[in-house]
Each structure stands twice: as structure tokens, then as C-alpha cells.
Wavefront OBJ file of the C-alpha trace (Angstrom):
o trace
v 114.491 93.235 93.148
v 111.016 93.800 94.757
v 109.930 91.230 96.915
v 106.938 89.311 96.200
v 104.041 90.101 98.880
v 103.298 87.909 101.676
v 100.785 87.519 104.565
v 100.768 89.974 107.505
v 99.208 92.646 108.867
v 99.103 95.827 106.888
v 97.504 99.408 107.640
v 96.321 102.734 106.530
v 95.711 105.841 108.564
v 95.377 109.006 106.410
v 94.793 112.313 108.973
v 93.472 115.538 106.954
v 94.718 113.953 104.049
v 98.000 115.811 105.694
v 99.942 112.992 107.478
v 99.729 109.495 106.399
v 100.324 106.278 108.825
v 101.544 102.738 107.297
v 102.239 99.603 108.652
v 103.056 96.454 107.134
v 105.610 97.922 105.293
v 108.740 96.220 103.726
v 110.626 98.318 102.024
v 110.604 101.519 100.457
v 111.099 101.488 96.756
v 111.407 105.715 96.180
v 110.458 108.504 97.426
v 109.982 112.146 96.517
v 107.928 115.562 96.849
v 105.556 114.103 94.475
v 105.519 110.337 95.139
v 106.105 107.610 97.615
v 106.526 103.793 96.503
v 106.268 101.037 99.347
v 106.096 97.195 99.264
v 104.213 96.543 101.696
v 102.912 93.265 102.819
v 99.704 93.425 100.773
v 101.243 94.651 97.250
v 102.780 97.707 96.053
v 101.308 101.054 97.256
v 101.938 104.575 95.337
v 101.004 107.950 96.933
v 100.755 110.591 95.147
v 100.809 114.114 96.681
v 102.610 117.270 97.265
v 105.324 118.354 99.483
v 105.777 114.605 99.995
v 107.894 113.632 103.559
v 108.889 110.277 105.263
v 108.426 112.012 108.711
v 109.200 108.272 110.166
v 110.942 105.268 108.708
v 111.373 101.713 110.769
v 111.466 98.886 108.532
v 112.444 96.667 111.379
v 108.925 97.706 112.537
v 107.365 97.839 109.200
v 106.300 101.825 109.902
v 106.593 104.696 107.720
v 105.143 107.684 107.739
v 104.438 110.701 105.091
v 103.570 113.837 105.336
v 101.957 116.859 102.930
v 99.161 117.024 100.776
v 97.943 113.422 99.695
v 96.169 113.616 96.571
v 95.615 109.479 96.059
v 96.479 105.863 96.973
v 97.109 103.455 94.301
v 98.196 99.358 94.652
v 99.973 98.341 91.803
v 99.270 94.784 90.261
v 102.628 92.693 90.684
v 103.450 90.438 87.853
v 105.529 87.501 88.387
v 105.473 86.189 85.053
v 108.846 86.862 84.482
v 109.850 84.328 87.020
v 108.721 81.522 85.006
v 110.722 78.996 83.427
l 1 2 3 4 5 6 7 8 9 10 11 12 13 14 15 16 17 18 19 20 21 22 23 24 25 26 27 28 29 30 31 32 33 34 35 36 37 38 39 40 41 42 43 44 45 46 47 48 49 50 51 52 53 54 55 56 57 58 59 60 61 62 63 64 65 66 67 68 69 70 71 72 73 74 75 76 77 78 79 80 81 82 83 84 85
């Protein structure tokens, strides 16, 4: 199960739209040539792109890096609704 988002420090650094920096990262949902899905501490964040690579992973340090072509950056709206009683 995702977990929810929470207050920290969280980062983008996109270079030639060829390698892609993150911080603040908690876990990484999936990953493929086409997409990457990250919780990160600020929501969930899709990137969509070609040739797709996590070049560096530390979750410890809340890092990951992608490289190829990015094409976009998306956060997804998390619904908790289904927590509810």
C-alpha cells in the first residue's frame, strides 16, 4: 500500500531533459522504458519518457535518478477516501 505523503524536503533537477535528479523520494512504485512512478514526499510523481533508466536508487537517502528522453512530469492526486470508516 502507498504511503500517504508527508512533510520534507523534495526536489527536481531535469538536465537536457536527458537525466533526471529526485530527492525526497520514498519509494518507488514501478518502473519501465516508458514510465517511472515515485512516492515521494510531496505526492505521487509519473515520468513519462523513453528509454527510461534508474541510473541511481537510495531510498535510505530518498535519491533516485532516471535517465533517457523525458517527455513529462505529472503528480497524481492521492485519494484517501477509502480509508474512511
Amino acid at each position: 500500500m502507498a504511503k500517504e505523503p508527508m512533510d520534507g524536503p523534495h526536489e527536481l533537477r531535469l538536465e537536457n531533459r536527458a537525466r533526471l535528479s529526485v530527492n525526497g523520494v520514498r519509494e518507488v512504485e514501478s518502473f519501465d522504458e516508458e514510465s517511472v512512478v515515485l512516492h515521494t514526499t510531496k505526492g505521487v510523481l509519473v515520468i513519462r519518457g523513453q528509454q527510461l533508466h534508474l541510473q541511481t536508487l537510495s531510498i535510505d537517502g530518498g535519491q533516485v535518478a532516471v535517465d533517457g528522453t523525458v517527455d513529462a512530469m505529472s503528480y497524481e492526486a492521492v485519494s484517501y477516501t477509502h480509508l474512511r470508516a
